[in-house]
C-alpha positions in Angstrom: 8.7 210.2 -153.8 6.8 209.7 -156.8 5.7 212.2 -159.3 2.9 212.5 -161.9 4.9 214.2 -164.6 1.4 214.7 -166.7 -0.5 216.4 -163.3 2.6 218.6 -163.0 2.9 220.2 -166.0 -0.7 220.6 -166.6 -0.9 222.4 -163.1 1.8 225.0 -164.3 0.4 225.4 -167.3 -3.4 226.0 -166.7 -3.0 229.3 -165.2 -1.7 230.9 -168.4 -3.6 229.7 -170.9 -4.1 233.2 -171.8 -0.8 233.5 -172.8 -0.8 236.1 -176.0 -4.8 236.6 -175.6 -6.7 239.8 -173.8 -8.0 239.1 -170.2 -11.9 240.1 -170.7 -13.0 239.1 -167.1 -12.2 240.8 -163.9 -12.6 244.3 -162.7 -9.8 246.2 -164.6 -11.5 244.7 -167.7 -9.6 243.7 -170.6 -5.6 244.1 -169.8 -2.9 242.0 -171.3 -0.9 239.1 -169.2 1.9 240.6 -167.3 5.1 239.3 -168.6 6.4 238.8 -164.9 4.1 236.3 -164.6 5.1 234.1 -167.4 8.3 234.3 -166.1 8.0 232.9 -162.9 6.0 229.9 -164.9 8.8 229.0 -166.7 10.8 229.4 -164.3 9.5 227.3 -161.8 8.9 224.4 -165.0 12.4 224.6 -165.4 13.2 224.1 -161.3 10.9 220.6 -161.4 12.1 219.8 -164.6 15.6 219.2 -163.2 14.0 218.0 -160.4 12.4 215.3 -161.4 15.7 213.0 -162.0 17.0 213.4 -158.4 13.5 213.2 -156.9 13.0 210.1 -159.0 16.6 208.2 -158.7 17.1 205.1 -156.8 18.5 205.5 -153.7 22.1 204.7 -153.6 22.6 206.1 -157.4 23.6 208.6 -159.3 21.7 210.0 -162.9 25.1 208.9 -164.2 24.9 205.5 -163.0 21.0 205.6 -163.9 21.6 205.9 -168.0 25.2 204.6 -168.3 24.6 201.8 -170.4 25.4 198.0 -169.1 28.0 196.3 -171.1 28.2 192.6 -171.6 30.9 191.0 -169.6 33.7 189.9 -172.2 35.7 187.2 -172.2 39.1 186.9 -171.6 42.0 187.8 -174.0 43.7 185.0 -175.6 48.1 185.0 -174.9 49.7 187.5 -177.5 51.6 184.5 -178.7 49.1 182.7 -180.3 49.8 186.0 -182.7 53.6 185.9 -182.9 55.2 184.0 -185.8 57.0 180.9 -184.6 61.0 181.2 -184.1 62.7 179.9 -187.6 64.7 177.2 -186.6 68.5 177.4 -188.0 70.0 173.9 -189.5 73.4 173.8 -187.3 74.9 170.6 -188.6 73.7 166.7 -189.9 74.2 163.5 -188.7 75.0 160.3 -190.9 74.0 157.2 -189.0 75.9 154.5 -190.8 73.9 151.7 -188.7 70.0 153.2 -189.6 71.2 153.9 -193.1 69.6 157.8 -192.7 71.0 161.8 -192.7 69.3 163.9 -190.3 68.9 167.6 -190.3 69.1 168.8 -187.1 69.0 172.0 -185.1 71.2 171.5 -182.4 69.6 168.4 -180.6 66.2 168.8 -182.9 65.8 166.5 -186.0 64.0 168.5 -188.3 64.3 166.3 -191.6 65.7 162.5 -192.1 66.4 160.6 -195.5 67.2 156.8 -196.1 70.3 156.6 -197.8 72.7 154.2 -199.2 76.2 154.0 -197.8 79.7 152.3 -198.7 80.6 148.5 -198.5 82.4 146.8 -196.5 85.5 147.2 -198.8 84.9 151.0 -199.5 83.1 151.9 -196.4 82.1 155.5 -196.2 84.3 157.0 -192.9 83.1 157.9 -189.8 84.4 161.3 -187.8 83.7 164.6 -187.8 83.3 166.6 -191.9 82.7 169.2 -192.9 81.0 170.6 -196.6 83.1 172.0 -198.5 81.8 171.6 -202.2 78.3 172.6 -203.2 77.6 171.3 -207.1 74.0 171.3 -209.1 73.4 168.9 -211.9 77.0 167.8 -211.6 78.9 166.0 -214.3 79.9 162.6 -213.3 83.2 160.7 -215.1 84.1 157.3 -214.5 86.5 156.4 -212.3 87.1 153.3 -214.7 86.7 154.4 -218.1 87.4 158.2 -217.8 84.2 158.5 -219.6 82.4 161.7 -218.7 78.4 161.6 -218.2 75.6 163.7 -219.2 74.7 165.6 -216.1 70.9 165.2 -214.9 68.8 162.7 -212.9 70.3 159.4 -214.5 73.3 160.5 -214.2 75.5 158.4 -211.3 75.8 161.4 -208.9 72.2 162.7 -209.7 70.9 166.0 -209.3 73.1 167.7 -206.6 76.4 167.0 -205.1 77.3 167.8 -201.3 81.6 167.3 -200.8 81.7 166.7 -197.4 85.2 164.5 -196.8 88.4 164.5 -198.8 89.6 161.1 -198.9 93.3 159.5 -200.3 91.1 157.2 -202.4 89.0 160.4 -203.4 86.2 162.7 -202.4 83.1 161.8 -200.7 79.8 163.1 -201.1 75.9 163.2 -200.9 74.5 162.5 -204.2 71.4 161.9 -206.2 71.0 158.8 -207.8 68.9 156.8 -210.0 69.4 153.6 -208.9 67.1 153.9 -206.2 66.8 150.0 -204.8 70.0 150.7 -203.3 68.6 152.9 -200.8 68.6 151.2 -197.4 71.7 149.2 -198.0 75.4 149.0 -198.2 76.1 149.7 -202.3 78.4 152.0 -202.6 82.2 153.2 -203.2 82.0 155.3 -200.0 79.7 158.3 -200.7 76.4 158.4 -199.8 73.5 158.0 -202.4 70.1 159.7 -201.4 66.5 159.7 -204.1 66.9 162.9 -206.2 63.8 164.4 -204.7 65.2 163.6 -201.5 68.5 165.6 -202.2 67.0 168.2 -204.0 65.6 169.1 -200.2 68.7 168.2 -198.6 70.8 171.1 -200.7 68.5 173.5 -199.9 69.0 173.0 -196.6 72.4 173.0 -196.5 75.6 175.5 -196.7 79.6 175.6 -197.1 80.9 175.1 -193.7 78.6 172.7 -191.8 79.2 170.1 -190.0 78.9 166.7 -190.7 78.9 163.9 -188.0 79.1 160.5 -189.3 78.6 158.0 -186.7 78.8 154.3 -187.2 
């Protein structure tokens, strides 16, 4: 049922205009508004006051459903582990292919780094089997097997920037190594250890500890 608010309160209102004034018409002449009065006026504004929500409201709803605000619909929340840090993956062992003339750094059956390298001759291959490193060595000193002359460590050195012992040997030890001679990469040059670029093991000792395995595979 509709209601005109303004008509309302104008209606209740009208007949106390006098409110605080002297009532100068009327038999009893002048005589102040009786305070009973003015409360039933009030009183009754009040009743259609809280009224008028109920008497207006849609049916089927309530005043709370009538001012609750509408929220946008939102979308979806993405998987939480888009916001997890990734799982570090451990280095467990390498793998010397004699045949692709490359180390790889593998967790378990995932390569996670390669290098080219240079491997033994035919008449000092590097051997093939299972190793494992036992000798970790930065800037190492390199003296000749021939002259007994011992090198200035550093990259122009023979053995490079790092050493990596990996297989003791009657003949000797053999290792990964730096090297500056760097257009042997790729090919079969050496005594039996294996040469890598000095940036190249520089990466590989970082990633490497006492212990590991080393598969060399023809």
């Amino acid at each position: 049922m509709a209601i005109n608010m303004r008509e309302q309160w104008r209606h209740h209102f009208s007949q106390f205009s006098g409110i605080g004034k002297k009532n100068k018409g009327g038999a009893g002449g002048d005589r102040p508004l009786r305070m009973p009065g003015l409360i039933a006026c009030l009183s009754s504004t009040l009743a259609l006051t809280l009224a008028i929500p109920a008497m207006a409201m849609p049916e089927g709803r309530s005043s709370l459903q009538l001012f609750r605000p509408q929220l946008p619909d939102l979308p979806p929340l993405p998987s939480l582990e888009i916001y997890l840090p990734e799982a570090e993956q451990v280095v467990t062992h390498l793998v010397l292919d004699l045949g692709d003339r490359r180390v790889f750094v593998q967790s378990d059956e995932t390569v996670l780094a390669s290098y080219p390298v240079a491997i033994g001759t035919q008449s000092t291959p590097t051997p093939t089997g299972q190793f494992e490193v036992f000798e970790m060595v930065e800037n190492p000193v390199w003296q000749s097997p021939w002259t007994g002359e011992v090198h200035t460590p550093g990259p122009d050195s023979a053995l490079g920037v790092r050493w990596i012992g990996f297989a003791r040997m009657p003949n000797g030890v053999i290792g990964f190594h730096g090297t500056p001679t760097v257009s042997s990469i790729g090919r079969a040059a050496s005594n039996g250890c294996v040469r890598l670029r000095n940036e190249h093991v520089l990466e590989l000792f970082s990633q490497v500890q006492i212990g590991m395995t080393v598969l060399v595979r023809p």
